[in-house]
TORDOKE-670368 format. One record per residue: x negated, y negated, z of N, C-alpha, C in turn; residue in one letter. Coordinates in nm, 3 decimals, decimal comma. Each point is the difference from the previous one (the first is absolute). Example, Ala and Ser with C-alpha at 12.3 -4.5 7.8 and 13.67 -1.06 7.14 Angstrom:
<recs>
> n.xx/n.yy/n.zz/ca.xx/ca.yy/ca.zz/c.xx/c.yy/c.zz/residuo
> -1,319/0,569/0,780/0,089/-0,119/0,000/-0,090/-0,120/0,000/a .
> 0,035/-0,105/-0,072/-0,082/-0,119/0,006/0,077/-0,109/0,073/s .
</recs>
This chain:
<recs>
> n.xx/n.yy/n.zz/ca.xx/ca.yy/ca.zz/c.xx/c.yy/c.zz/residuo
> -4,092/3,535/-0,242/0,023/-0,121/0,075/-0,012/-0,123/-0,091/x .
> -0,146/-0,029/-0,120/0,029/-0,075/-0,046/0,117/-0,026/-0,109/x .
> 0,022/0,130/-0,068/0,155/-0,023/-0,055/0,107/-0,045/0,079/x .
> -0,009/0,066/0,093/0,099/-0,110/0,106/0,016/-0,124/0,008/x .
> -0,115/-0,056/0,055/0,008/-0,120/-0,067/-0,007/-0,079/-0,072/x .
> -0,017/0,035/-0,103/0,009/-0,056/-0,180/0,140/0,021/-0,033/x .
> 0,038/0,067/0,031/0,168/0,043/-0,002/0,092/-0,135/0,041/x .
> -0,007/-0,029/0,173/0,036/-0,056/0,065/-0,019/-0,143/-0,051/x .
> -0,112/-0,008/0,005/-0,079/-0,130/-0,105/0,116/-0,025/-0,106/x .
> -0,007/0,058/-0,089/0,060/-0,031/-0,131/0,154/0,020/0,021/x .
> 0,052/0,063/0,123/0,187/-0,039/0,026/-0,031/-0,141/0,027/x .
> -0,043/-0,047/0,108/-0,011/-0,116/0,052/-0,025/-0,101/-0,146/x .
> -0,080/0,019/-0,053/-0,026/-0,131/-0,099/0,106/0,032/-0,071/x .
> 0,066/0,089/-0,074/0,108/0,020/-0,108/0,141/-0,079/0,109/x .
> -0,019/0,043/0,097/0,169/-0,030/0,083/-0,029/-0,131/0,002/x .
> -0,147/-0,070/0,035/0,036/-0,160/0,054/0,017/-0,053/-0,147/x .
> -0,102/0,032/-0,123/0,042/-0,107/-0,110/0,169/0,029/-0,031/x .
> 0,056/0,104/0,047/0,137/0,024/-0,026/0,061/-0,091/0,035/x .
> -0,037/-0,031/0,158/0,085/-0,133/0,077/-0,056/-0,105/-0,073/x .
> -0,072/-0,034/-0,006/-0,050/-0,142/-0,050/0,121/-0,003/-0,128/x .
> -0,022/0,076/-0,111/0,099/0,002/-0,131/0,089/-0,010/0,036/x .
> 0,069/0,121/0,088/0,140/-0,009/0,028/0,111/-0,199/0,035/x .
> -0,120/-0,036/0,113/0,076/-0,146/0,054/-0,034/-0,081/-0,127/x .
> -0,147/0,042/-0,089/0,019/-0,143/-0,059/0,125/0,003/-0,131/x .
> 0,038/0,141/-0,039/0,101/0,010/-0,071/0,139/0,038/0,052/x .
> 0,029/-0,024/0,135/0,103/-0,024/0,035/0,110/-0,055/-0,003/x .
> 0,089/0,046/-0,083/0,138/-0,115/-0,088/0,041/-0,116/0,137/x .
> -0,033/0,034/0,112/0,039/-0,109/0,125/-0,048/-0,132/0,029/x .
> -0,127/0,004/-0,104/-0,101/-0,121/0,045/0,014/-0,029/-0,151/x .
> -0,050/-0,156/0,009/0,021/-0,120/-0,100/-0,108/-0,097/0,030/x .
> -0,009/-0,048/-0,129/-0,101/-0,147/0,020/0,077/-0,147/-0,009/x .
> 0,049/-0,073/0,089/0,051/-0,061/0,003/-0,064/-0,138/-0,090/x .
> 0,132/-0,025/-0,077/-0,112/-0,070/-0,167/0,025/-0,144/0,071/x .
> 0,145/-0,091/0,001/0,020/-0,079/0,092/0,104/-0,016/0,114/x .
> -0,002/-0,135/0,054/0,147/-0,019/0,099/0,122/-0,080/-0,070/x .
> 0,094/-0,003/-0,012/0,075/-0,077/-0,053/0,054/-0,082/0,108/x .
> 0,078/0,041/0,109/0,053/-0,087/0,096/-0,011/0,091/0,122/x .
> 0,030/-0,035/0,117/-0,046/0,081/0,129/0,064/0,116/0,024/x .
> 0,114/0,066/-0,119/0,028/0,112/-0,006/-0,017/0,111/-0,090/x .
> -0,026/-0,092/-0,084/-0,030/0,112/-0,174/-0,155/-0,017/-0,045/x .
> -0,070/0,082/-0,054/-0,075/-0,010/-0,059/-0,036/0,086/-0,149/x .
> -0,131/0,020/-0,027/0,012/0,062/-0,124/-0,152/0,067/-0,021/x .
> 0,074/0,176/-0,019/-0,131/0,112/0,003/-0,012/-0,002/-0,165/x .
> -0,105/0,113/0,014/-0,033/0,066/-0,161/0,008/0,147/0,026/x .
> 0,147/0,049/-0,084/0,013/0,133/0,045/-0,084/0,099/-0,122/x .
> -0,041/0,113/0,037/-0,061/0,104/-0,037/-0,009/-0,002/-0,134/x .
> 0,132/-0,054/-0,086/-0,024/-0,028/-0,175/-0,057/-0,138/-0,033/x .
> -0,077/-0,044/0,100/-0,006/-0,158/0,008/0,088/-0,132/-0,053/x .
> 0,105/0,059/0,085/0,097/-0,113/-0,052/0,008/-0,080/0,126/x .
> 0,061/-0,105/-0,005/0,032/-0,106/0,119/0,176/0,066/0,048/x .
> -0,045/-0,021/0,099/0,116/0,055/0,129/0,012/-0,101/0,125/x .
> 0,116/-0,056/-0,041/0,061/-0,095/0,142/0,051/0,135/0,087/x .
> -0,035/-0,059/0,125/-0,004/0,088/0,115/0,111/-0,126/0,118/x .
> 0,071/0,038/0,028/0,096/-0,086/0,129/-0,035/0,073/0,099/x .
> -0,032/-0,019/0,127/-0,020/0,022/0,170/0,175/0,016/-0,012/x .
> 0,016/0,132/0,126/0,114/0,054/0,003/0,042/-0,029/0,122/x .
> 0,092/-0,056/0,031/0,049/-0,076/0,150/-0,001/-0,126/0,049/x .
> -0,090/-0,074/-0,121/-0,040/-0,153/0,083/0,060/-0,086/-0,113/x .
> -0,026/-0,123/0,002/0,010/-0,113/-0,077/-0,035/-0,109/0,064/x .
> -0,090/-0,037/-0,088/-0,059/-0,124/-0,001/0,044/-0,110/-0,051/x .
> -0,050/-0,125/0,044/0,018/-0,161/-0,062/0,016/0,028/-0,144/x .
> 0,029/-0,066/-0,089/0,004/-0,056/-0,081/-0,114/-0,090/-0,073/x .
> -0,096/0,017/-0,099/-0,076/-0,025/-0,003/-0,013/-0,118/-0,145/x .
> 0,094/0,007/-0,022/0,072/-0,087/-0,150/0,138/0,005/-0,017/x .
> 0,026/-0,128/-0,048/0,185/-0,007/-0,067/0,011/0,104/-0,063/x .
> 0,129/0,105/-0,023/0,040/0,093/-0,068/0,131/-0,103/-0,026/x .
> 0,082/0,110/-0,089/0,139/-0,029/-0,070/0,062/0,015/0,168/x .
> -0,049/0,086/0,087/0,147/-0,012/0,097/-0,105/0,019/0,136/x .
> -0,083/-0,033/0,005/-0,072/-0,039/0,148/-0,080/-0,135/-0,023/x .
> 0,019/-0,039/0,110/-0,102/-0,147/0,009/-0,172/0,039/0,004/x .
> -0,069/-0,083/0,053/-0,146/0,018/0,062/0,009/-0,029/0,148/x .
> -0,034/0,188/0,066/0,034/0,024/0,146/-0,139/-0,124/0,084/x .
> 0,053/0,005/0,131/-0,046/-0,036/0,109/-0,116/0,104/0,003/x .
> -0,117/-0,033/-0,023/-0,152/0,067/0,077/-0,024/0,137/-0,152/x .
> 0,106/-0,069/-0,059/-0,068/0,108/-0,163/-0,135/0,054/-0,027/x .
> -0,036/-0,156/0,002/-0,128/-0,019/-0,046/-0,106/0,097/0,135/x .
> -0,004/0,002/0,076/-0,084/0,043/0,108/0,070/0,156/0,013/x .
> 0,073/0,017/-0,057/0,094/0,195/0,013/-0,128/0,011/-0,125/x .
> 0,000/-0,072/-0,085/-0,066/0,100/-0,171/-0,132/-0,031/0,100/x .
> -0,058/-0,094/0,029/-0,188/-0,026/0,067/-0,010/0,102/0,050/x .
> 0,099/0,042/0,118/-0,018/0,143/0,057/-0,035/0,096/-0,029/x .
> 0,124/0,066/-0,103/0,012/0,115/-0,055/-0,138/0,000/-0,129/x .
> -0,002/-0,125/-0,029/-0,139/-0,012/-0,131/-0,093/0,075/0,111/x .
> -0,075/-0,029/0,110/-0,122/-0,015/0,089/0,020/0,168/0,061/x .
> 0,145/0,053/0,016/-0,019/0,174/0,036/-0,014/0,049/-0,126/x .
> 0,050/-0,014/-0,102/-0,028/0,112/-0,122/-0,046/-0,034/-0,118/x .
> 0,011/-0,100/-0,044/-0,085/-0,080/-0,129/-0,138/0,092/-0,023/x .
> 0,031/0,042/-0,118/-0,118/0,089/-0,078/-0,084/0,143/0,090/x .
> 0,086/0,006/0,057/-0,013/0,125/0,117/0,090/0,077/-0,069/x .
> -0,046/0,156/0,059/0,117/0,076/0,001/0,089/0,085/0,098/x .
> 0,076/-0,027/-0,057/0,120/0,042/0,099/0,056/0,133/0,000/x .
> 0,092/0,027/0,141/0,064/0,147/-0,041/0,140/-0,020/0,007/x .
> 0,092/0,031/-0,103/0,138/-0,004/-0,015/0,024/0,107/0,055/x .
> 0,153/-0,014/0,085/0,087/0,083/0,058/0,111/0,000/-0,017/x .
> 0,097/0,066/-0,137/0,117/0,003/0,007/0,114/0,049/0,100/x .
> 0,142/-0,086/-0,012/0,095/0,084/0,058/0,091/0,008/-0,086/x .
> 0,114/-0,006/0,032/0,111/0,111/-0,092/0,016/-0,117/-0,145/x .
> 0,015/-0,078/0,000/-0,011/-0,077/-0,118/-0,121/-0,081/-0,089/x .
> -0,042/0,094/-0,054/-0,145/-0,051/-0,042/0,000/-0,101/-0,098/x .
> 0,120/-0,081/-0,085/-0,007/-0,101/-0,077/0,102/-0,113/0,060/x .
> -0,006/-0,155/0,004/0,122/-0,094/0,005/0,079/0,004/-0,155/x .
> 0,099/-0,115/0,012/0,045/-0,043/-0,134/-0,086/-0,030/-0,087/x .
> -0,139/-0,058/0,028/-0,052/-0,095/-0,095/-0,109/0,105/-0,030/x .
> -0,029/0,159/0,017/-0,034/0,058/-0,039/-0,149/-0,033/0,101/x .
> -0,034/-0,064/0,057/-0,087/0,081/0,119/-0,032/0,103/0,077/x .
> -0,132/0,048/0,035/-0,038/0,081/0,080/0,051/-0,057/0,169/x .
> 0,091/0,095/0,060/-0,008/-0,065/0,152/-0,062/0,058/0,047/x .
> -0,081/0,008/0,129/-0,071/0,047/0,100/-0,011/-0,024/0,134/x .
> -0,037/0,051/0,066/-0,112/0,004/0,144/-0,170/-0,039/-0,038/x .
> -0,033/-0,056/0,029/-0,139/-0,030/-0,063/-0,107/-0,020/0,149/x .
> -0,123/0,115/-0,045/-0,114/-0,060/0,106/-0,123/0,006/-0,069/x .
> -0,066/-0,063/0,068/-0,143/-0,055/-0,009/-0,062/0,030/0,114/x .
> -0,138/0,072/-0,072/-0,045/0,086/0,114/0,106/0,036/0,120/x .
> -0,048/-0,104/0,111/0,123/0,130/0,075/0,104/-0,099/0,064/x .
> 0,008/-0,127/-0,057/0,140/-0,106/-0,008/0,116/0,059/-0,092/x .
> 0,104/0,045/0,114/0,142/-0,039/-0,075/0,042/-0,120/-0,075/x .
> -0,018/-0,041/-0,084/0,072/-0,140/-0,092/0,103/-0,070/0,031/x .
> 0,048/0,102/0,006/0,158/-0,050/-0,013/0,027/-0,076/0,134/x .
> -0,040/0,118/0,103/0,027/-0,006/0,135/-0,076/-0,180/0,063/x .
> -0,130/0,005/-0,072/-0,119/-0,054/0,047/0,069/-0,195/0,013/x .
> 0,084/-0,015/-0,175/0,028/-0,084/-0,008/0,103/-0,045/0,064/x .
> 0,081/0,123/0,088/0,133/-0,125/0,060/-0,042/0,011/0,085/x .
> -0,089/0,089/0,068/-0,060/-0,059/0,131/-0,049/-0,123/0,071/x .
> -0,074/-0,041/-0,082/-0,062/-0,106/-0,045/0,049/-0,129/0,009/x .
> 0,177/0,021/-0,080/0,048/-0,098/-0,061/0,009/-0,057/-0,124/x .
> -0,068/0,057/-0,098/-0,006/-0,027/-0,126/0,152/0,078/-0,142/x .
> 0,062/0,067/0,119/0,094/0,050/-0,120/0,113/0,010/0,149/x .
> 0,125/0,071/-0,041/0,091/-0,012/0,099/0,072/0,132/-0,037/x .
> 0,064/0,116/0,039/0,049/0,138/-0,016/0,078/-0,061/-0,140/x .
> 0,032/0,073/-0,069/0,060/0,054/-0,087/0,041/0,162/-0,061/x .
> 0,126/0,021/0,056/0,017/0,173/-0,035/0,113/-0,024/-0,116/x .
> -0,041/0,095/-0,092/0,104/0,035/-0,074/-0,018/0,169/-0,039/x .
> 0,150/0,017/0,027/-0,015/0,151/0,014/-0,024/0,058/-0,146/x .
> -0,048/0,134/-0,043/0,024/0,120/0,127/-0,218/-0,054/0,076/x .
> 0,000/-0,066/-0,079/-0,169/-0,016/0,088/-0,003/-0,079/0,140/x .
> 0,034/0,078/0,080/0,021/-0,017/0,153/-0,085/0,059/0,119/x .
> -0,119/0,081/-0,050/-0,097/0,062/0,112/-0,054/-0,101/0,054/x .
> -0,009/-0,135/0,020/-0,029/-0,028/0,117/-0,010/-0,155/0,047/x .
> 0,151/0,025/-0,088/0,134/-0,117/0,056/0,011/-0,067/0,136/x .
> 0,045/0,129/0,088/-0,028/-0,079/0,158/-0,173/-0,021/0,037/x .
> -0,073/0,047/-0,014/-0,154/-0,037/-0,001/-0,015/-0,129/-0,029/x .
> 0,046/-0,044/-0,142/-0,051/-0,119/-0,016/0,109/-0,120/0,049/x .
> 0,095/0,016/0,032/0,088/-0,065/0,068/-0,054/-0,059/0,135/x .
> -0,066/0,123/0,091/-0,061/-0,096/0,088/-0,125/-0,040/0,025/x .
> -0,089/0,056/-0,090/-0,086/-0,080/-0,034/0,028/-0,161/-0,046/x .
> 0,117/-0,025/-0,057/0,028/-0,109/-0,032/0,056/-0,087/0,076/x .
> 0,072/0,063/0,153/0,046/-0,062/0,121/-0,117/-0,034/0,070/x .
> -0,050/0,032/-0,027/-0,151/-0,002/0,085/-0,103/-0,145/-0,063/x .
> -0,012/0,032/-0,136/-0,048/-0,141/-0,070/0,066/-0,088/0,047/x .
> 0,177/0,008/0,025/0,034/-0,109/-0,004/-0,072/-0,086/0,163/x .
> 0,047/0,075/0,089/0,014/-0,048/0,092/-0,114/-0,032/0,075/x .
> -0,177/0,057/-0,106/-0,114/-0,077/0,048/-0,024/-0,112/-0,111/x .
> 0,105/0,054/-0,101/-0,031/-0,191/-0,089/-0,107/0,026/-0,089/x .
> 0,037/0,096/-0,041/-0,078/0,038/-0,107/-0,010/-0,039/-0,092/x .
> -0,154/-0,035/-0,108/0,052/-0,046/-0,173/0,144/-0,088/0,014/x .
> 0,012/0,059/-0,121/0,186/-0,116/-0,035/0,100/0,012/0,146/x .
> -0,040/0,047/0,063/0,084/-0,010/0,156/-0,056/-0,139/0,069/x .
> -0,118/-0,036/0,009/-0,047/-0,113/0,055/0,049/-0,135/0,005/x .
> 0,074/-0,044/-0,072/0,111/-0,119/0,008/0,129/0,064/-0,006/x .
> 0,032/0,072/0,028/0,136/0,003/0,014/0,106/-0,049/0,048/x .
> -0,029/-0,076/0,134/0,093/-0,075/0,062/0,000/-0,142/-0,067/x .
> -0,056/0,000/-0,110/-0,023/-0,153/-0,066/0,159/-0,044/-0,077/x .
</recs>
């Protein structure tokens, strides 16, 4: 009997430090190093290099002059946001069928603890749908989530009739 449970004992402690190792070396999770603007930010992947990461479906304000965008409406309060859910936290990436843009980014699905990101921000009002295919799982999702911001005046929805 007491081998029994010395047995049992020692699955249990070997299986849980397993889990513990397993999530904290989980290629899915990241330490989010900073925010750049209310859609991109920037991890430290596994060789510790810096990795811009883009949210997959949304787009946000504009947060500075570029060569071919202005500085969006409520920019500044899309990056405050997205700084205040994931800034120096870590996160869990969720690819879909296209795991890089042109500019050589990571795209994703991104949550925190148990906030969808992506989702969280056009809800809100802080970003507005953006699909570009083939990354389309959940295109109509955030579409009306975004009919929905609009029409309680959400974030950058709140003056709109201005």
């Amino acid at each position: 009997m007491f081998k029994l449970i010395i047995a049992h004992f020692l699955i249990f402690i070997f299986s849980y430090s397993f889990v513990i190792e397993s999530v904290k070396d989980d290629p899915r999770y990241f330490k989010v190093k900073r925010v750049i603007d209310g859609d991109t930010f920037v991890i430290v992947d596994r060789q510790h290099q810096d990795v811009k990461v883009r949210l997959i479906g949304v787009d946000a304000p504009e947060t500075r002059k570029t060569r071919k965008k202005p500085v969006g409406y409520y920019g500044q309060e899309s990056k405050a946001y997205l700084k205040k859910l994931i800034d120096q936290k870590t996160v869990q990436l969720v690819f879909d069928v296209g795991k890089k843009d042109q500019y050589g980014r990571w795209l994703a699905y991104v949550y925190v603890n148990r906030t969808f990101v992506n989702a969280d921000l056009v809800k809100k009002g802080y970003a507005v749908t953006y699909t570009v295919p083939p990354n389309v799982k959940y295109a109509e999702y955030f579409v009306k989530l975004e009919q929905k911001a609009r029409i309680q005046e959400m974030g950058l929805w709140k003056y709109k009739n201005l």
